[in-house]
C-alpha positions in Angstrom: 0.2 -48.5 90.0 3.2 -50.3 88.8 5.5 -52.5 90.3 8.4 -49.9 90.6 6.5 -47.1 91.4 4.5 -48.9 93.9 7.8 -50.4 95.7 9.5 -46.7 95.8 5.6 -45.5 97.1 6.2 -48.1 100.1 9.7 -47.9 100.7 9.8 -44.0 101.0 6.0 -44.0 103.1 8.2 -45.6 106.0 10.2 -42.0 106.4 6.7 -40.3 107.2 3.4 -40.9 109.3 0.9 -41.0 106.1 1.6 -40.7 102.4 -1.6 -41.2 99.8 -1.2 -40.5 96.1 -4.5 -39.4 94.6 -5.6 -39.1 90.9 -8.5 -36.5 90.8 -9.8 -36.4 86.8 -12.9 -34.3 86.4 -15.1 -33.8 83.2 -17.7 -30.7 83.6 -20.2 -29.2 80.6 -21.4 -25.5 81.6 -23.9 -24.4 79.1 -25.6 -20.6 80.0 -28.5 -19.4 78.3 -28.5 -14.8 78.9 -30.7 -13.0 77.3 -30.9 -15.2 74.1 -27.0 -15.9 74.0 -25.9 -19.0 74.3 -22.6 -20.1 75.8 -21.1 -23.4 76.1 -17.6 -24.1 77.9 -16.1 -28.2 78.4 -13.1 -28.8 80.3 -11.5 -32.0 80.8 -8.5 -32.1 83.3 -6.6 -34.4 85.7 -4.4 -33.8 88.3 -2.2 -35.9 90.5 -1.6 -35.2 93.9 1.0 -36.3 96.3 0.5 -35.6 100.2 2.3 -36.5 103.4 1.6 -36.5 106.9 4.3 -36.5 109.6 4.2 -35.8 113.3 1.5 -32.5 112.7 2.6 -31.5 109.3 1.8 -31.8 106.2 3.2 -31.7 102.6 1.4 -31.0 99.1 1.8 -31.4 96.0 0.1 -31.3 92.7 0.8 -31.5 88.8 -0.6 -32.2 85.7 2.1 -33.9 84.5 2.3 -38.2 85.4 5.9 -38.1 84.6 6.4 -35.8 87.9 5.1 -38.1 90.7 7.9 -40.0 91.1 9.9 -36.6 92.1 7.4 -35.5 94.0 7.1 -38.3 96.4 10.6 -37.7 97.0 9.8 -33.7 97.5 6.7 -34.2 99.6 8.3 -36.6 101.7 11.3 -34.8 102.4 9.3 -31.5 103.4 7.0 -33.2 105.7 10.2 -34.1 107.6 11.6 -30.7 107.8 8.2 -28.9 108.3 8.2 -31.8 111.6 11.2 -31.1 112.7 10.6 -27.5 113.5 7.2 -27.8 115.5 5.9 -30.0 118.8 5.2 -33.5 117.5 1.3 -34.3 117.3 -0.3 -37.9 116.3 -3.6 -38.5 114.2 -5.7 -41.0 115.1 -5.4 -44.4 113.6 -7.7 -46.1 111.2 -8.9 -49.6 111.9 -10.5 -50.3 108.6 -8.7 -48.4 105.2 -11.2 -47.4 102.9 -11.6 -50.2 100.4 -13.4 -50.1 97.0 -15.3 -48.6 94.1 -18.1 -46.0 94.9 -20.8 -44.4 92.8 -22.4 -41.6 93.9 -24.9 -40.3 91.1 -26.2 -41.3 87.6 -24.3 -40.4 85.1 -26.2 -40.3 82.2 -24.6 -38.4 79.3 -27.2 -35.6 77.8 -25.8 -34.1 74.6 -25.3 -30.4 74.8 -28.2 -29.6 72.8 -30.6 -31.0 75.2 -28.9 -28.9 78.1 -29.4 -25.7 75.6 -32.9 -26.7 75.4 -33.7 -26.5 79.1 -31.6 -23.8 79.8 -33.8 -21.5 76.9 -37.0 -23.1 78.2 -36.4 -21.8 81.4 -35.1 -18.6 80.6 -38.3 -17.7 78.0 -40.0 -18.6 81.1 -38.7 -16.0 83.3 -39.1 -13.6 80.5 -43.1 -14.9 80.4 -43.2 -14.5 84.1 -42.4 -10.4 83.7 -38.6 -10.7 84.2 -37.0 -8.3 81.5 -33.9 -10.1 81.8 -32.9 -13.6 82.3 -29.9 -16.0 82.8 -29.9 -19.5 83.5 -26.7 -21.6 84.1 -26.5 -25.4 83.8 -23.3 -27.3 84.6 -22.8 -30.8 84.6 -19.9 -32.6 86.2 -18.3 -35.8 86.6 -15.5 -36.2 89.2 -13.4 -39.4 89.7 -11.4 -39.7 92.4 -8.9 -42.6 92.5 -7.3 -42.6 96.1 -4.5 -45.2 97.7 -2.7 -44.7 100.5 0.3 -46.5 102.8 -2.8 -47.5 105.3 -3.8 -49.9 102.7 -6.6 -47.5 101.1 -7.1 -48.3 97.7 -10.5 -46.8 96.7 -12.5 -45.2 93.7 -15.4 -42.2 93.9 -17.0 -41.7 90.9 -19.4 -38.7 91.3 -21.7 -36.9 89.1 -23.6 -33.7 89.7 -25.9 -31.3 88.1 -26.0 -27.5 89.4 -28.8 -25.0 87.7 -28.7 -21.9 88.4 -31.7 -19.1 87.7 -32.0 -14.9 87.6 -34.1 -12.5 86.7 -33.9 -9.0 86.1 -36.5 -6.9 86.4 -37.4 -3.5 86.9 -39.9 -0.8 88.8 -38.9 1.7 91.8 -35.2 0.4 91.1 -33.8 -2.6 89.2 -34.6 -6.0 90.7 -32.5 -8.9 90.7 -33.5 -12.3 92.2 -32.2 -16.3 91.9 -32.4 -19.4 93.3 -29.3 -22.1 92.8 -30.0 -25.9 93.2 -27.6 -28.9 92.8 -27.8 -32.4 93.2 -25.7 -35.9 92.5 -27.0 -37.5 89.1 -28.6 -35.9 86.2 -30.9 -34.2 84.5 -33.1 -37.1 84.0 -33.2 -36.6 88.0 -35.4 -33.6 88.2 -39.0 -33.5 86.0 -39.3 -30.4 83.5 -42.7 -29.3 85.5 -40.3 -28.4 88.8 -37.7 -26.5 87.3 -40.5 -24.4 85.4 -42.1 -23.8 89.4 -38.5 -22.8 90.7 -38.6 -20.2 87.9 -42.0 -18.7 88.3 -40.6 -17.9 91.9 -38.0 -16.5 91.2 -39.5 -14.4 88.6 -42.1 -13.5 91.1 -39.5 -12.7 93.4 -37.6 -10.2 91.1 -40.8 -8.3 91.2 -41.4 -8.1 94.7 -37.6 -6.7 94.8 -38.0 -4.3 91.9 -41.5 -2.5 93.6 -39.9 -2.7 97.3 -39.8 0.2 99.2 -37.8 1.8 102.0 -38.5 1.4 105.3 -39.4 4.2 107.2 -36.2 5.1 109.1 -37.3 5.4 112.5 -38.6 1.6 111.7 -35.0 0.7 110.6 -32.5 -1.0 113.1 -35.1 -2.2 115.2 -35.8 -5.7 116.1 -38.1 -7.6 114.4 -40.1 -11.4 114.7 -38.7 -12.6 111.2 -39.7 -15.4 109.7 -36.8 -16.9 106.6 -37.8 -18.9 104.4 -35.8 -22.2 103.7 -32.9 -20.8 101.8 -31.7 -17.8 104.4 -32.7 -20.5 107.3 -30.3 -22.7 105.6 -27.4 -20.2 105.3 -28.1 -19.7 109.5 -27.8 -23.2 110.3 -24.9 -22.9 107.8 -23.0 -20.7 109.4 -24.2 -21.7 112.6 -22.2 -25.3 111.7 -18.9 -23.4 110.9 -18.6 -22.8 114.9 -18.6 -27.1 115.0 -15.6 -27.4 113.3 -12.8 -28.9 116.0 -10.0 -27.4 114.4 -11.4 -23.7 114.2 -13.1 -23.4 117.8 -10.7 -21.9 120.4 -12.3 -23.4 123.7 -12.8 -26.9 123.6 -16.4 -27.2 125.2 -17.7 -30.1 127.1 -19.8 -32.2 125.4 -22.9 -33.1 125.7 -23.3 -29.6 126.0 -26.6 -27.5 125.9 -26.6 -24.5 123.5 -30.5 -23.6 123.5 -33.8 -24.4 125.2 -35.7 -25.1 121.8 -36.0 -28.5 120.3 -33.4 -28.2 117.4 -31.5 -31.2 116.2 -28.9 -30.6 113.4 -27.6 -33.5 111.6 -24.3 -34.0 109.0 -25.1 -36.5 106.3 -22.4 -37.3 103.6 -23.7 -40.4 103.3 -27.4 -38.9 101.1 -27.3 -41.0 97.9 -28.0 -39.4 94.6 -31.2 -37.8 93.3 -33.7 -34.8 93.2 -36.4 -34.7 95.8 -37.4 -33.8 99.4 -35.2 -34.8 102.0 -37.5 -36.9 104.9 -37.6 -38.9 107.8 -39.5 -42.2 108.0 -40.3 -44.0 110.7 -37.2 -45.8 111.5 -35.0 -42.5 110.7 -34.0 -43.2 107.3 -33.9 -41.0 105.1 -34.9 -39.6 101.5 -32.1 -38.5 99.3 -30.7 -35.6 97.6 -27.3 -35.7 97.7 -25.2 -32.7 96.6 -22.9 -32.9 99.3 -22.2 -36.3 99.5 -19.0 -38.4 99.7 -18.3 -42.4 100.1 -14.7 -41.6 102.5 -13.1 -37.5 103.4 -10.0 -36.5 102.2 -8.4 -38.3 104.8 -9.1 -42.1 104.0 -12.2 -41.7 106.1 -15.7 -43.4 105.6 -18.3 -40.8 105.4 -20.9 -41.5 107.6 -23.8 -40.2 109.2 -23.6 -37.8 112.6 -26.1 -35.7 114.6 -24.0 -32.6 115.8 -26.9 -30.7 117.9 -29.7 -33.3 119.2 -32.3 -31.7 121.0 -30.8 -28.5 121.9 -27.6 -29.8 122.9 -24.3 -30.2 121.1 -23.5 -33.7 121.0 -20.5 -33.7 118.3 -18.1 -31.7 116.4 -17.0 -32.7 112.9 -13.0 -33.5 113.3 -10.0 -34.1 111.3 -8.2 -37.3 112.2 -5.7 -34.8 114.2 -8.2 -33.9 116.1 -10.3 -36.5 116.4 -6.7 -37.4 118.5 -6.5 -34.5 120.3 -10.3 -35.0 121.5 -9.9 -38.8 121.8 -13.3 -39.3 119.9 -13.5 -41.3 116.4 -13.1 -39.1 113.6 -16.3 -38.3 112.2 -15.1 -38.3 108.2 -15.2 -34.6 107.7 -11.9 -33.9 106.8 -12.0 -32.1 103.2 -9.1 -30.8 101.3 -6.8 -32.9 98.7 -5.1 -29.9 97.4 -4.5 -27.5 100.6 -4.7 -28.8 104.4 -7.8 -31.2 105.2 -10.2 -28.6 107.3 -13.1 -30.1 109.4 -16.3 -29.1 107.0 -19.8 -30.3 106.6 -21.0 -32.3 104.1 -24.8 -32.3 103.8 -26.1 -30.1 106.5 -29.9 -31.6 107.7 -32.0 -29.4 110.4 -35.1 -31.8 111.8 -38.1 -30.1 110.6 -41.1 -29.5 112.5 -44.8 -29.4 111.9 -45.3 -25.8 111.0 -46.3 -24.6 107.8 -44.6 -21.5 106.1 -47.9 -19.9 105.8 -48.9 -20.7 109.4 -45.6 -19.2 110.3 -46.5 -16.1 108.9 -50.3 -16.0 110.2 -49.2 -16.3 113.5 -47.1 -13.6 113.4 -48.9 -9.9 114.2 -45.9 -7.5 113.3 -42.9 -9.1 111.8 -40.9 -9.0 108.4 -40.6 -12.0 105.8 -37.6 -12.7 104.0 -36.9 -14.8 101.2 -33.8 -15.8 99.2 -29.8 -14.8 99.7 -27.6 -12.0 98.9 -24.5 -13.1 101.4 -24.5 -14.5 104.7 -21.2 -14.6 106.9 -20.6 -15.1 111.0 -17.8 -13.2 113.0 -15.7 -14.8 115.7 -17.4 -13.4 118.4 -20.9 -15.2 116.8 -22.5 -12.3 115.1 -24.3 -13.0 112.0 -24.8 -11.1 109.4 -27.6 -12.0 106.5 -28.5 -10.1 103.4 -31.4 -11.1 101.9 -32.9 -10.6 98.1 -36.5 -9.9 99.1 -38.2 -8.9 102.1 -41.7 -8.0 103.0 -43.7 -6.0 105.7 -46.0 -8.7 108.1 -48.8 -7.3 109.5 -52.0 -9.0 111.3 -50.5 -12.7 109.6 -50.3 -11.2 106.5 -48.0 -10.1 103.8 -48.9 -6.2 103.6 -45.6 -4.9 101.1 -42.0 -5.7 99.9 -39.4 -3.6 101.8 -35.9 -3.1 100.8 -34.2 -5.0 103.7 -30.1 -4.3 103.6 -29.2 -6.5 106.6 -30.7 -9.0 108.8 -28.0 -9.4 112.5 -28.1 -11.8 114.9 -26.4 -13.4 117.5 -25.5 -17.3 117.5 -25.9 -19.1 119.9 -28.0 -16.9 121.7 -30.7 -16.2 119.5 -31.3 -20.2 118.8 -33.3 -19.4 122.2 -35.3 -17.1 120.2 -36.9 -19.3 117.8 -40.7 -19.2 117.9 -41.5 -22.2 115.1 -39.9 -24.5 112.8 -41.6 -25.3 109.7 -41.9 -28.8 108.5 -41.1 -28.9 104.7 -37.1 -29.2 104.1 -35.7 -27.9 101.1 -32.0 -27.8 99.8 -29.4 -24.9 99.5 -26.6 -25.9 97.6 -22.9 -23.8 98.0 -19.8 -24.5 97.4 -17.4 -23.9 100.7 -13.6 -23.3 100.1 -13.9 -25.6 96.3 -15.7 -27.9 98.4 -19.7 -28.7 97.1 -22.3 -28.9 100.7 -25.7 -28.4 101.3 -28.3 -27.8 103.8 -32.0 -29.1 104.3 -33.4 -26.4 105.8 -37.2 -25.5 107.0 -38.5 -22.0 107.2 -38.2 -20.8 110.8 -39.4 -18.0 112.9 -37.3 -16.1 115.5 -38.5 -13.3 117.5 -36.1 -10.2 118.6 -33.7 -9.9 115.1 -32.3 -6.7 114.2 -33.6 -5.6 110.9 -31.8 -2.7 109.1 
């Protein structure tokens, strides 16, 4: 930042609450490998983005253009005042230590494109092997820097670098199966050993199977409630959109907190602060933990250190994730949630960690007489009222602890909180579901789970 640019950054900051000025430069390789085509897309962009804060409202803007930020401190400053002027004045909480600093998060260790084509074909001849009679795997690699300063005194640098890989089959029988299975991380490829990827492939080809070779349910069996036991990824998406009703500035009653929300032993924990890498998430025996990562920031959009927070702890709700306004409005610290550089920071989770417990998948499914199994994700999504819908990939008939049949299964409903009650088992093995929510990357670290009384259509 230069001398002049830095003294009008200062001199016009004293009009308005906050003012940051953030360069966001990202470099991303996407290689796909479909059905023996190869395509390979690089982009290379950055973007400068000027935001103020004053009294409740803000003011954004962005361009590609350096030459433009020098206006637009004078535009986004002179909005924020207007936008003020017209609504109730609110405060943000305060920050007693700006974020300070240069932060890796992730390897970044360059792979030419030729070895990204080479995994991607391996692993698509491999779901061919497997019986799939169409394949398509996606690899993207990206590196995001994030240079951040801010009339607080913030003056800090992320530098983060992911991997995302995505698989599908097609495959077909009584109708035309389709199946995947997503994963992402922070770091690279050299993160994740050849002899995984080639596992997650053979189950999802054996999961396009089971879809193309399910039958109907008998209708008089449809719409009726069901013990279902989900594996990791459609447990995930629950707790997912379970953790969208703990965002302070989206409830509409504030509760009070501690506040108990179920009988069963579940403890949900938000963790931006996973460092980089490809592995099982875990708990040792002074609660540390193993990383992945995919989710993870050093401070939110807001000049905020990320930091470690359980939300539900032993079926109570203990915290909400918060914004610094409403972090005010609750009079709690902020939690370092806020997300957002080019629209509004939202409250949002980060990395999404449900404490597993000491069932086994399989031991899930023995103990379960009549039930239905259900692996992988179509779509999930929750209404106001707390009504969750889930659409799985694959489903199958359990009967006597067994897995008797695929079924088609179009929609999986249940009710949140109440059905937390329900749960019958948590397993103990986490695994990751990566998404992106509203351009913003999360995860979850899920374990399979068994709830009794879901509707099954």
């Amino acid at each position: 930042m230069s001398t002049w640019f830095k003294e009008k950054f200062l001199e016009r900051a004293k009009e308005v609450d906050y003012l940051d000025f953030i360069v966001y430069s990202i470099n991303e390789v996407e290689v796909a490998y479909r059905n023996n085509s190869f395509e390979e897309n690089i982009a290379k962009n950055t973007v400068y983005a000027i935001r103020a804060f004053n009294k409740g409202a803000w003011s954004i803007r962005s361009t590609y253009n350096p030459k433009a930020v020098s206006k637009y401190i004078d535009l986004v400053v002179s909005d924020a005042k207007k936008l003020s002027a017209k609504m109730k004045p609110m405060e943000w909480h305060g920050l007693k230590r700006p974020v300070v600093g240069r932060f890796r998060i992730g390897k970044d260790e360059v792979h030419s494109t030729d070895k990204i084509r080479e995994i991607a074909e391996v692993l698509g001849d491999r779901l061919k092997d497997r019986g799939c009679s169409e394949s398509e795997v996606i690899i993207t690699r990206s590196r995001v820097l994030k240079e951040y300063v801010s009339n607080e005194g913030a003056n800090a640098i992320e530098d983060k670098s992911t991997v995302e890989i995505a698989m599908f089959g097609v495959a077909y029988g009584y109708r035309k199966g389709i199946a995947g299975e997503i994963i992402g991380f922070s770091g690279s490829l050299n993160d994740i050993s050849e002899k995984v990827l080639l596992s997650i492939a053979d189950k999802v080809s054996e999961r396009t199977k089971s879809v193309a070779y399910a039958k109907h349910m008998h209708p008089l069996r449809r719409g009726l409630k069901w013990n279902v036991v989900f594996d990791h990824t459609t447990s995930g998406a629950i707790f997912h959109e379970l953790t969208h009703l703990l965002e302070a500035d989206t409830i509409r009653m504030k509760p009070k907190i501690p506040l108990r929300i179920t009988t069963t032993d579940l403890t949900i924990i938000d963790d931006p602060t996973i460092p980089w890498g490809y592995g099982s998430y875990a708990f040792d025996d002074e609660g540390n933990t193993i990383p992945w990562g995919y989710g993870s920031y050093a401070f939110d959009d807001e000049g905020v250190y990320g930091r470690r927070k359980t939300l539900i702890e032993n079926g109570e709700l203990v915290s909400l994730m918060h914004t610094r306004l409403t972090s005010k409005m609750w009079n709690v610290e902020p939690t370092g949630n806020a997300r957002g550089i080019f629209h509004k920071p939202k409250a949002l989770m980060s990395n999404i960690v449900v404490k597993p417990s000491d069932w086994s998948l399989q031991e899930l499914i023995e103990e379960t007489r009549e039930g239905i199994y259900v692996e992988g994700l179509v779509k999930a999504d929750i209404s106001s009222e707390g009504v969750l819908t889930l659409v799985p990939e694959a489903g199958w008939i359990i009967e006597k602890g067994e897995l008797r049949e695929p079924v088609v299964v179009n929609y999986i409903k249940l009710q949140v909180p109440k059905h937390l009650n329900f749960i019958e088992g948590l397993g103990k093995e986490l695994k990751q579901r990566p998404s992106v929510e509203k351009g913003h990357k999360v995860s979850e670290f899920a374990p399979p789970i068994k709830i009794r009384s879901v509707v099954v259509g």
